[in-house]
Residue frames as qw, qx, qy, qz and C-alpha x, y, z in Angstrom:
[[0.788, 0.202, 0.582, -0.013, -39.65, 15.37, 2.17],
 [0.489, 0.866, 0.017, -0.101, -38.88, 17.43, -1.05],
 [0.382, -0.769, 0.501, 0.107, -35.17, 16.68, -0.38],
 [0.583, -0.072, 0.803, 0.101, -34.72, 13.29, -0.69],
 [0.649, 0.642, 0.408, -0.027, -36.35, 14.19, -4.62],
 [0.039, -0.959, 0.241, 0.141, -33.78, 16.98, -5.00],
 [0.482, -0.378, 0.754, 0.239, -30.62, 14.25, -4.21],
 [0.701, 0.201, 0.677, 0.099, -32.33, 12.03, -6.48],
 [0.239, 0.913, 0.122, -0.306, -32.82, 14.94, -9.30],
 [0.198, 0.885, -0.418, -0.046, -29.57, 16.05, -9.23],
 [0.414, -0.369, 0.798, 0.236, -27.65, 12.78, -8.88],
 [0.691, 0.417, 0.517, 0.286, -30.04, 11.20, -12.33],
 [0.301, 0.951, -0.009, -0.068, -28.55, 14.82, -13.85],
 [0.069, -0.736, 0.667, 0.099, -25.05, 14.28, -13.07],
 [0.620, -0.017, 0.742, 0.255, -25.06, 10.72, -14.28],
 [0.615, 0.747, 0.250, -0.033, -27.21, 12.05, -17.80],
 [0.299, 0.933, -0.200, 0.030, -24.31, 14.67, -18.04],
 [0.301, -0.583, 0.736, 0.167, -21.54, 11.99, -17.60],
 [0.736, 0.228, 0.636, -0.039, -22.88, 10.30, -20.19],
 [0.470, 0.866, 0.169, 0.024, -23.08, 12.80, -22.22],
 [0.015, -0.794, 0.587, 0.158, -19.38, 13.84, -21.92],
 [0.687, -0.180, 0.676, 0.198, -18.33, 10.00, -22.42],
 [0.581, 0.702, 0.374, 0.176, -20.26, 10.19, -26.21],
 [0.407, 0.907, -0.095, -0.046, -18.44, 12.93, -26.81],
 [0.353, -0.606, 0.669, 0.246, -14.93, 11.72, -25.46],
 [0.735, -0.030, 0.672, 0.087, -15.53, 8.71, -27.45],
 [0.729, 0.472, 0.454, -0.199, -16.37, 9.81, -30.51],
 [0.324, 0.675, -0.589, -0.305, -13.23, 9.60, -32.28],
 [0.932, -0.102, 0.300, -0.176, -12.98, 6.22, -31.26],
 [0.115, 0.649, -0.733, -0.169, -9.16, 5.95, -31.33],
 [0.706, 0.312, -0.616, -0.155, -8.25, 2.25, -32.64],
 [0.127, 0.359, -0.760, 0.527, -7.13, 1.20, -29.48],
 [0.477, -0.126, 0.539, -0.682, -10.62, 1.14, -27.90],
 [0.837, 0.159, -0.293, -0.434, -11.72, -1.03, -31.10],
 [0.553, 0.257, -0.771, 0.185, -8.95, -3.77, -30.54],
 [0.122, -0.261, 0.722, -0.629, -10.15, -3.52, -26.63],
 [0.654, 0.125, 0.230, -0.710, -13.56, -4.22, -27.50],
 [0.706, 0.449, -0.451, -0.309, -12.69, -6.68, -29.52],
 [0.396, 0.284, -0.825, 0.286, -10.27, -8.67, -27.40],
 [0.410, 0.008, 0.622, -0.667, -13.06, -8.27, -24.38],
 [0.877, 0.208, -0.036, -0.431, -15.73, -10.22, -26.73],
 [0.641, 0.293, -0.703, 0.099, -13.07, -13.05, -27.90],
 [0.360, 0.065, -0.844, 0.392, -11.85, -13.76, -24.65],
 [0.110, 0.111, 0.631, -0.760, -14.83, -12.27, -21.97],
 [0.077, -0.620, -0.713, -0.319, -18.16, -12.61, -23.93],
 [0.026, -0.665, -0.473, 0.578, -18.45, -9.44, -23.40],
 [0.307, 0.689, 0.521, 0.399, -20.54, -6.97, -25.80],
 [0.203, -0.295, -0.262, 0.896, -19.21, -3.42, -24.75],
 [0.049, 0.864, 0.501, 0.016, -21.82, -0.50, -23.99],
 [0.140, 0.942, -0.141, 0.270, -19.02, 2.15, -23.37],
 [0.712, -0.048, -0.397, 0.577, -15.87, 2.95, -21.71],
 [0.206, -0.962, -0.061, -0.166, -15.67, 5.33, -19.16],
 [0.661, -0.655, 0.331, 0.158, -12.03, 6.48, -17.51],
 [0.722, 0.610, -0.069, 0.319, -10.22, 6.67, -21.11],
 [0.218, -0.858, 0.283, 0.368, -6.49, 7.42, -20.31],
 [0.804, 0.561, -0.093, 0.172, -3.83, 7.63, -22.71],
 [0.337, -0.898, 0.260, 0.113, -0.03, 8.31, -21.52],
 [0.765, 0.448, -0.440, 0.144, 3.48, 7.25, -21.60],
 [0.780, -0.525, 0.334, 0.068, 5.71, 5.56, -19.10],
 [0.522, -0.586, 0.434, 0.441, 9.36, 5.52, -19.86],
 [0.061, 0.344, -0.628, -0.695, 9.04, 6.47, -23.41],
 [0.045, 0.136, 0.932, 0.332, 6.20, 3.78, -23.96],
 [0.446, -0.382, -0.123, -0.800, 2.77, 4.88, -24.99],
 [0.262, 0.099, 0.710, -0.647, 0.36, 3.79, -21.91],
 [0.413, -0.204, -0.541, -0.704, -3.47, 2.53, -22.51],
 [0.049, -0.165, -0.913, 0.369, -6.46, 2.03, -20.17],
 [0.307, -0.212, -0.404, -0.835, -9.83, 1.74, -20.33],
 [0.316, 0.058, 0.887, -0.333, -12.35, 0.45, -17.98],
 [0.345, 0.002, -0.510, -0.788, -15.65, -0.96, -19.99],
 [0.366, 0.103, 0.712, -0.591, -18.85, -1.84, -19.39],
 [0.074, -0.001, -0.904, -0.420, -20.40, -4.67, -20.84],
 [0.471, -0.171, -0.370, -0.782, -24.07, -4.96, -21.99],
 [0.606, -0.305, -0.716, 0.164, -24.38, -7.77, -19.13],
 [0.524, -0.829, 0.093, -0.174, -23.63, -4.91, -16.33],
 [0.865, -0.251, 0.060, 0.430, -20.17, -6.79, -16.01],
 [0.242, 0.853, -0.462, -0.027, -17.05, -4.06, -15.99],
 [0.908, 0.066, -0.008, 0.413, -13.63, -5.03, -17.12],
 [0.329, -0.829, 0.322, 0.319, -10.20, -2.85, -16.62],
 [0.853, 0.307, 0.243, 0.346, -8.03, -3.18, -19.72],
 [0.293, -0.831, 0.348, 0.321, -4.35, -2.26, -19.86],
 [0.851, 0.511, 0.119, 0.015, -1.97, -1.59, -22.48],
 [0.061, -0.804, 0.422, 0.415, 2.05, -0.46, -22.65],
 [0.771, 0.629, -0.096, -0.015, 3.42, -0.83, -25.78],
 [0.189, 0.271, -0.776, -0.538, 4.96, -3.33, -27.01],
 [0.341, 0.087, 0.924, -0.149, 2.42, -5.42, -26.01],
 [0.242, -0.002, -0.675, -0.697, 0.20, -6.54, -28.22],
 [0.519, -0.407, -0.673, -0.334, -2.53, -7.38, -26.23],
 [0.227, -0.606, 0.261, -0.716, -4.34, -5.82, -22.99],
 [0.189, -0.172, -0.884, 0.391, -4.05, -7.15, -19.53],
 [0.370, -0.407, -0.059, -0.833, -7.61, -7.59, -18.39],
 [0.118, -0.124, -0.902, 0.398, -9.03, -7.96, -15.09],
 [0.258, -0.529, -0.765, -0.262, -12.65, -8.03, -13.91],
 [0.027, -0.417, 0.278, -0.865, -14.16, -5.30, -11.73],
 [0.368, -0.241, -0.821, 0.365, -15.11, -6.51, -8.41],
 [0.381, -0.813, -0.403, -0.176, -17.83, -5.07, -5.86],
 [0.330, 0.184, -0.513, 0.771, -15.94, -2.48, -3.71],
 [0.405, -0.715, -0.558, 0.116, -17.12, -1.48, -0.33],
 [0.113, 0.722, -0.310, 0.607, -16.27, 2.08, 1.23]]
C-alpha cells in the first residue's frame, strides 16, 4: 500500500521542481513573452499563469518563437512566431489521448 504514496510523492516533487525551473527560465522575461501575453488577453481572454516549453530559434535566417501558456482559467494556448510577423499564430490546446 505504501507505493501507491511513493508514485504520488515523487510525481507532486517532480511537478514542484518543474515549476521551479520554469520561474527561473522565465525570469528574464524576454519581450516576446510580454507581447504573447498580451495578444492572448486581447484576442483569448486569457490571463496567463506561465509558459512552459519556451523555445527560441531560427529557421532560414529568421528568428523562430514559441510558447505554450497557461491561462488562469486552466485553458492552454500554443503561440507561434517567425519573424517578420508581427503577430503570433495561436491555437488552443486540445485534450490528447495516448
Amino acid at each position: 500500500m505504501p507505493r501507491p504514496i511513493i508514485r504520488r510523492f515523487t510525481t507532486a516533487a517532480a511537478m514542484t521542481l518543474a515549476v521551479m525551473s520554469l520561474a527561473h527560465a522565465q525570469s528574464a522575461n524576454p519581450a516576446w513573452l510580454d507581447q504573447l501575453s498580451e495578444q492572448l488577453a486581447a484576442e483569448k481572454d486569457c490571463a496567463v499563469e506561465y509558459f512552459v516549453n519556451l523555445r527560441e530559434g531560427e529557421l532560414a535566417g529568421r528568428l523562430t518563437f514559441e510558447a505554450r501558456a497557461q491561462c488562469a482559467d486552466g485553458r492552454q494556448f500554443d503561440g507561434s512566431l517567425t519573424e517578420p510577423a508581427e503577430n503570433f499564430t495561436i491555437s488552443e490546446c486540445g485534450v490528447q489521448v495516448c
